[in-house]
C-alpha positions in Angstrom: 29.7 -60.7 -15.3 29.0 -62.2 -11.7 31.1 -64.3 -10.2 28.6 -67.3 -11.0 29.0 -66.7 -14.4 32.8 -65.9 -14.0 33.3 -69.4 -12.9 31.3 -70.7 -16.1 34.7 -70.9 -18.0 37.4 -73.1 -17.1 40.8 -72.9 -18.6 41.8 -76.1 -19.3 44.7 -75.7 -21.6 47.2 -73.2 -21.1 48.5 -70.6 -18.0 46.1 -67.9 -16.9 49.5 -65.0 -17.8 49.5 -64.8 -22.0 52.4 -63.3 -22.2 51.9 -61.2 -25.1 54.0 -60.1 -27.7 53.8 -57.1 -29.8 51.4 -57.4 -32.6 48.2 -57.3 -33.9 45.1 -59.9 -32.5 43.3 -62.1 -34.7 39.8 -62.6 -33.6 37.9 -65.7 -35.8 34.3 -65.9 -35.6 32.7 -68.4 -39.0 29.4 -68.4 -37.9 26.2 -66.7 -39.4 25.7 -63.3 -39.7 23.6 -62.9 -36.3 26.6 -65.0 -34.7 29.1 -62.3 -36.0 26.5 -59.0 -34.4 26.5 -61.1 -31.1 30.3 -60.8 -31.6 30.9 -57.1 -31.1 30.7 -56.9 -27.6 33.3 -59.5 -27.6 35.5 -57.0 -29.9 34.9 -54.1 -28.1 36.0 -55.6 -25.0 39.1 -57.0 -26.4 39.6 -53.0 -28.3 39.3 -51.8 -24.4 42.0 -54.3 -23.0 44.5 -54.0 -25.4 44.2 -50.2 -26.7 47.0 -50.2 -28.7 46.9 -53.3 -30.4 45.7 -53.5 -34.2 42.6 -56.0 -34.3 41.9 -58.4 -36.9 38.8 -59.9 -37.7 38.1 -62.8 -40.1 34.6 -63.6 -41.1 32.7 -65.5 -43.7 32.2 -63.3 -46.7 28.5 -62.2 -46.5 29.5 -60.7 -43.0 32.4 -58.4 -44.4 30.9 -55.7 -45.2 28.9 -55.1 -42.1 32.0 -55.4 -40.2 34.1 -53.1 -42.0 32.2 -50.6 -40.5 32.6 -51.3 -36.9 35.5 -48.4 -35.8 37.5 -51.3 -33.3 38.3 -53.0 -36.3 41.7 -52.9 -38.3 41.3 -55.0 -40.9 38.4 -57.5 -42.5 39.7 -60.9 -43.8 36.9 -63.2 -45.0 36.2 -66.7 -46.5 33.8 -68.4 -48.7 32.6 -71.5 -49.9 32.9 -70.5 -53.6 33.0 -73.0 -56.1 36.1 -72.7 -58.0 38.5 -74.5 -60.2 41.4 -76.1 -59.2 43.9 -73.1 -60.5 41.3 -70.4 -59.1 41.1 -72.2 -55.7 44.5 -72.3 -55.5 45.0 -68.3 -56.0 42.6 -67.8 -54.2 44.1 -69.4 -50.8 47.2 -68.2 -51.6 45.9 -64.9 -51.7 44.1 -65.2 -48.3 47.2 -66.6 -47.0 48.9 -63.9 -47.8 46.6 -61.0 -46.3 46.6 -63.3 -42.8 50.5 -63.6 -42.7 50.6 -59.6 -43.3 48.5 -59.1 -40.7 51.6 -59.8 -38.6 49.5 -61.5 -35.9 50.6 -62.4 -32.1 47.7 -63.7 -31.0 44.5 -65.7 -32.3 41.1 -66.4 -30.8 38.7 -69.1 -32.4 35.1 -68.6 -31.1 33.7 -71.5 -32.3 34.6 -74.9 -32.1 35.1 -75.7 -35.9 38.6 -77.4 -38.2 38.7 -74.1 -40.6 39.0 -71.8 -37.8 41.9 -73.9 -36.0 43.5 -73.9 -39.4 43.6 -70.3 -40.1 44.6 -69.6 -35.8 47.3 -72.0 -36.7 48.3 -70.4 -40.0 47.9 -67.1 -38.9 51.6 -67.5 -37.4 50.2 -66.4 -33.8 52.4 -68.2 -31.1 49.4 -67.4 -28.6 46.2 -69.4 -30.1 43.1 -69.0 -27.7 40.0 -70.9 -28.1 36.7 -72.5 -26.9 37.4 -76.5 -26.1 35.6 -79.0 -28.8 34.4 -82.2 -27.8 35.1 -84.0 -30.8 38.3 -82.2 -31.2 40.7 -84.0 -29.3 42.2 -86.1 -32.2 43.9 -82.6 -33.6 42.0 -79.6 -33.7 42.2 -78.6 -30.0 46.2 -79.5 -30.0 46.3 -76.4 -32.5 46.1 -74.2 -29.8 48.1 -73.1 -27.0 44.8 -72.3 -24.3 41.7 -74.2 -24.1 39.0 -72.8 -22.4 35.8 -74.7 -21.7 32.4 -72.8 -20.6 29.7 -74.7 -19.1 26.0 -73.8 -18.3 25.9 -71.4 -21.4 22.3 -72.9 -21.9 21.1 -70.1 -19.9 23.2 -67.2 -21.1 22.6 -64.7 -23.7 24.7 -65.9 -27.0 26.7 -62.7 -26.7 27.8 -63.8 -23.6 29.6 -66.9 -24.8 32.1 -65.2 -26.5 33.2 -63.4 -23.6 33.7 -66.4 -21.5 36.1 -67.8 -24.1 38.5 -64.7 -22.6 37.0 -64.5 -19.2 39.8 -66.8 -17.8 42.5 -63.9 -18.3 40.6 -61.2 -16.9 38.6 -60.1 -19.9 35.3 -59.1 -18.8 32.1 -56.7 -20.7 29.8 -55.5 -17.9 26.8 -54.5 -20.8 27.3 -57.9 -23.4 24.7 -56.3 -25.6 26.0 -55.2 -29.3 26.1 -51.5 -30.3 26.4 -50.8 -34.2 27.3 -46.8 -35.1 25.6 -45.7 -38.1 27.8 -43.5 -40.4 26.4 -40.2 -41.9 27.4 -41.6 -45.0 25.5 -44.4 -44.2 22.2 -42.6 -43.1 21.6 -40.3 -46.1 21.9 -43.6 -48.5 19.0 -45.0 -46.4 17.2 -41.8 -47.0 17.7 -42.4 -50.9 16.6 -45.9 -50.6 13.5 -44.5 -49.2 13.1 -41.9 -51.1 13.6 -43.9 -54.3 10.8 -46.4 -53.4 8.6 -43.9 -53.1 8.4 -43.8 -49.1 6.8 -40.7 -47.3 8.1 -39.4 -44.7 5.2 -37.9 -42.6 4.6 -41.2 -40.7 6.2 -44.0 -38.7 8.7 -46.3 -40.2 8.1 -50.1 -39.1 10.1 -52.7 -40.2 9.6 -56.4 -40.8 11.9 -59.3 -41.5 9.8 -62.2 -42.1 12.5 -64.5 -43.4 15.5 -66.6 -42.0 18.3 -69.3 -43.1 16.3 -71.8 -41.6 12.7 -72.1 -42.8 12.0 -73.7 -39.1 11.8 -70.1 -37.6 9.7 -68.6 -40.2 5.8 -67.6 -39.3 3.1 -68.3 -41.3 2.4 -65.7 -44.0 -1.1 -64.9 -43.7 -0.6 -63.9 -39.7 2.2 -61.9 -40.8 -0.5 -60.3 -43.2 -3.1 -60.0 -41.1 -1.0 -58.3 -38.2 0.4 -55.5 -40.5 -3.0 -54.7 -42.0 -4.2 -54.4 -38.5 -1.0 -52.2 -37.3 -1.5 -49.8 -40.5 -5.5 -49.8 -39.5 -4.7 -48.9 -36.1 -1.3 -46.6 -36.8 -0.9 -45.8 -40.0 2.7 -46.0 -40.4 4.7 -47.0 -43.2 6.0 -50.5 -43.2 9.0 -52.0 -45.0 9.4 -55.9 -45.3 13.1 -56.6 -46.0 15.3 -59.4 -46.5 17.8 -60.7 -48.8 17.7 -60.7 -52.8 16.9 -64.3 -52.8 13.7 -63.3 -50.9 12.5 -60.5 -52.9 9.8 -62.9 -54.4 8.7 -64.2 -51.0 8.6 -60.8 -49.9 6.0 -59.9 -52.8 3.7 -62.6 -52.2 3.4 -61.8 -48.4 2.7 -58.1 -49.9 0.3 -59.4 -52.3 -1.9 -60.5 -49.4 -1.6 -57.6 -47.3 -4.4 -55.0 -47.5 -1.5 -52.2 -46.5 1.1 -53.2 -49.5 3.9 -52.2 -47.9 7.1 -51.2 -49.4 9.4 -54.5 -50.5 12.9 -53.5 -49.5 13.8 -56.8 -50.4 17.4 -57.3 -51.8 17.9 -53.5 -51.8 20.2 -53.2 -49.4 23.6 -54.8 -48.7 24.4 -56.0 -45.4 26.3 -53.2 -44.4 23.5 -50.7 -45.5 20.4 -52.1 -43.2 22.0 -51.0 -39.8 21.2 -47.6 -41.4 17.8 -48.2 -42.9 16.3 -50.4 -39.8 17.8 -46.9 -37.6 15.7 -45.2 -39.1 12.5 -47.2 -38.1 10.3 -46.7 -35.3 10.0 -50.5 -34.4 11.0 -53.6 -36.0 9.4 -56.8 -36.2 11.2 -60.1 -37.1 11.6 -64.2 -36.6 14.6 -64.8 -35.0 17.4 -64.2 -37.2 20.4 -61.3 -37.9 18.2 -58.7 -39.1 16.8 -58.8 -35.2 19.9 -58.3 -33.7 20.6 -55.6 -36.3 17.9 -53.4 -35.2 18.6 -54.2 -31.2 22.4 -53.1 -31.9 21.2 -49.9 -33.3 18.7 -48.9 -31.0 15.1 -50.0 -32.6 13.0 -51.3 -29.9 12.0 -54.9 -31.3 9.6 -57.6 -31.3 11.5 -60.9 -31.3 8.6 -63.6 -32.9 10.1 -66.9 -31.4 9.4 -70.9 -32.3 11.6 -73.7 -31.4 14.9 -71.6 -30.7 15.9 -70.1 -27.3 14.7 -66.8 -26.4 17.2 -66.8 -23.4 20.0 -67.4 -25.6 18.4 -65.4 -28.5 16.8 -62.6 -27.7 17.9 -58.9 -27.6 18.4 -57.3 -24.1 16.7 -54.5 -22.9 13.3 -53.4 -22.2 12.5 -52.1 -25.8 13.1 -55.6 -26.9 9.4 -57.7 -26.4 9.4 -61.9 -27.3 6.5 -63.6 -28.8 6.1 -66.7 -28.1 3.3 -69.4 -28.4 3.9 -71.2 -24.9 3.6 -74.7 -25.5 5.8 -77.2 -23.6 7.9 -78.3 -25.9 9.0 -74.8 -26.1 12.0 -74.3 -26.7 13.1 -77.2 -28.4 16.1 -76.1 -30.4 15.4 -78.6 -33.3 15.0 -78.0 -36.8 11.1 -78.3 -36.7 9.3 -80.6 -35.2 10.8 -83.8 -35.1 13.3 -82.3 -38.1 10.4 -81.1 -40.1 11.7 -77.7 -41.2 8.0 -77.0 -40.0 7.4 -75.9 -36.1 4.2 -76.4 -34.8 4.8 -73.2 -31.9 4.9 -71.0 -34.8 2.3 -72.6 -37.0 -0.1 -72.0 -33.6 1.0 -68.3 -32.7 -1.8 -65.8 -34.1 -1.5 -62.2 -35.2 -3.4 -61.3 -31.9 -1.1 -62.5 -29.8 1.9 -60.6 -31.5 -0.4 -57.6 -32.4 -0.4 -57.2 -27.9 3.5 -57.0 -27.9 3.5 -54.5 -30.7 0.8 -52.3 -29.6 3.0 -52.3 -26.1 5.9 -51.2 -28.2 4.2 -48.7 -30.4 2.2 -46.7 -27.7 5.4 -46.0 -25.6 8.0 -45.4 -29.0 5.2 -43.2 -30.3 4.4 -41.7 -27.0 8.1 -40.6 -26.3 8.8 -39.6 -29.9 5.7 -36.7 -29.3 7.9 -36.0 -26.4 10.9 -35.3 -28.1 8.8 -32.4 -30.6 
């Protein structure tokens, strides 16, 4: 981190000297799955600071199991939304409550700026509660903790980045803020079953593509998507794989159902915790802006990032494997939910397979030129 960027975060609440106890560290981060990725350099930096301290992570349920495999990490607690009954609900909590107070933690850190995260920091038991200052959180969710730290001019940082500033003030720094995911043996040969199971061959090129995101906003239209991978398999022939989540296994068929190629739907066959492995295995990946993007930068895919009305500076991987798309209108980016809250963005309505068809060709030639290399 310069010493531009260094002076980004301001502590605010709190003395620069923690003063820590023994104990293990609670690191709280409720956002998306891509949010929680963009984490890791965070939790690799604390892991290097505080060697011989036990670190706990808490995440929202659908990240767990990805997590579970990073080696910094201790122990996994996670939350969900669930609907339950009363009784349930109940058990539940008191179950989570439980696991936290057992994790006999000194010290919490709340990345984001939201009331469940202060509420667990505070529950945890930690008498050293570190966190990112909230706006709207002055009525009683920033007196929960015992440092405040407020970054500024994060619009032009890379997302990872921001969770390094929230420690920055005591010394904490990452020179290289971009994630790294190790991909168990164990992990690897399930991939290969998963391919070999649907039938994949492998004499050619793996690409990947992850059409599909949270938000609809980000998505490109399905008949470029088509048309680029027909052109890629005309030009390549390589074996593409379209996955996604199980809920997207239907939208994953009708974007195969136009595409001369058919590639493989890989839809909702793997778990969250199994892609790292399967998108490793790939000799590109192609994506919207969304976890699956940051999966395959963390593992060492080159990518091509296809970007609408979300930052790219914020957003994109790092490196010079990793090409962004863009249309290049104006209003790019916009960092709304569509146009004017449409849930449908003109920038990506406008891009063309052409113009994404130039960033993977780029790719390709120099990931296929090095991989003869390598033989």
């Amino acid at each position: 981190m310069s010493l531009d960027e260094m002076e980004t975060a301001r502590l605010i609440k709190g003395t620069p000297d923690l003063h820590l106890e023994n104990g293990s560290i609670l690191i709280i981060q409720l956002g998306d799955i891509g949010d929680v990725v963009l984490t890791l350099p965070f939790v690799e930096a604390l892991s290097k600071a505080f060697p011989r301290r036990s670190l706990v992570l808490c995440v929202r349920e659908h990240a767990r199991e990805l997590m579970e495999d990073c080696p910094q990490v201790y122990q996994v607690l996670s939350v969900n939304k669930q609907k339950r009954t009363f009784k349930t609900e109940m058990v539940h909590q008191g179950r989570f409550l439980r696991d936290l107070r057992r994790s006999k933690c000194t010290m919490a850190i709340e990345l984001r700026t939201g009331t469940r995260g202060a509420m667990i920091a505070m529950l945890s038991g930690a008498h050293t509660r570190v966190a990112r200052y909230a706006n709207d959180g002055t009525l009683w969710r920033n007196r929960f903790f015992t440092h405040l730290v407020k970054p500024t001019r994060e619009y032009c940082q890379y997302a990872a980045q921001h969770n390094l500033n929230i420690m920055a003030p005591f010394g904490l720094f990452e020179e290289d803020p971009r994630p790294h995911i190790l991909v168990s043996e164990q992990r690897r040969r399930k991939a290969k079953t998963i391919f070999q199971k649907a039938g994949i061959p492998e004499d050619r090129p793996l690409v990947a593509v992850h059409p599909f995101s949270l938000w609809k906003y980000k998505e490109w239209t399905p008949s470029e998507m088509a048309s680029l991978l027909d052109r890629i398999q005309a030009e390549y022939r390589c074996n593409m794989i379209v996955t996604g989540a199980p809920n997207e296994r239907k939208q994953a068929g009708d974007l195969i159902d136009i595409c001369q190629c058919k590639p493989y739907n890989l839809a909702g066959e793997t778990s969250i915790g199994q892609l790292p492995a399967v998108l490793a295995a790939c000799t590109l990946f192609i994506g919207v802006d969304t976890a699956a993007l940051h999966i395959a930068a963390a593992v060492g895919v080159p990518t091509v990032g296809i970007f609408g009305p979300s930052s790219w500076t914020s957003w994109a991987p790092r490196g010079q494997n990793h090409l962004v798309v863009k249309k290049g209108l104006s209003c790019q980016p916009c960092s709304r939910k569509g146009c004017e809250g449409s849930e449908w963005s003109r920038c990506l309505e406008a891009l063309t397979a052409k113009e994404v068809y130039e960033a993977v060709e780029k790719t390709l030639n120099l990931t296929l030129t090095g991989e003869e290399d390598r033989r």
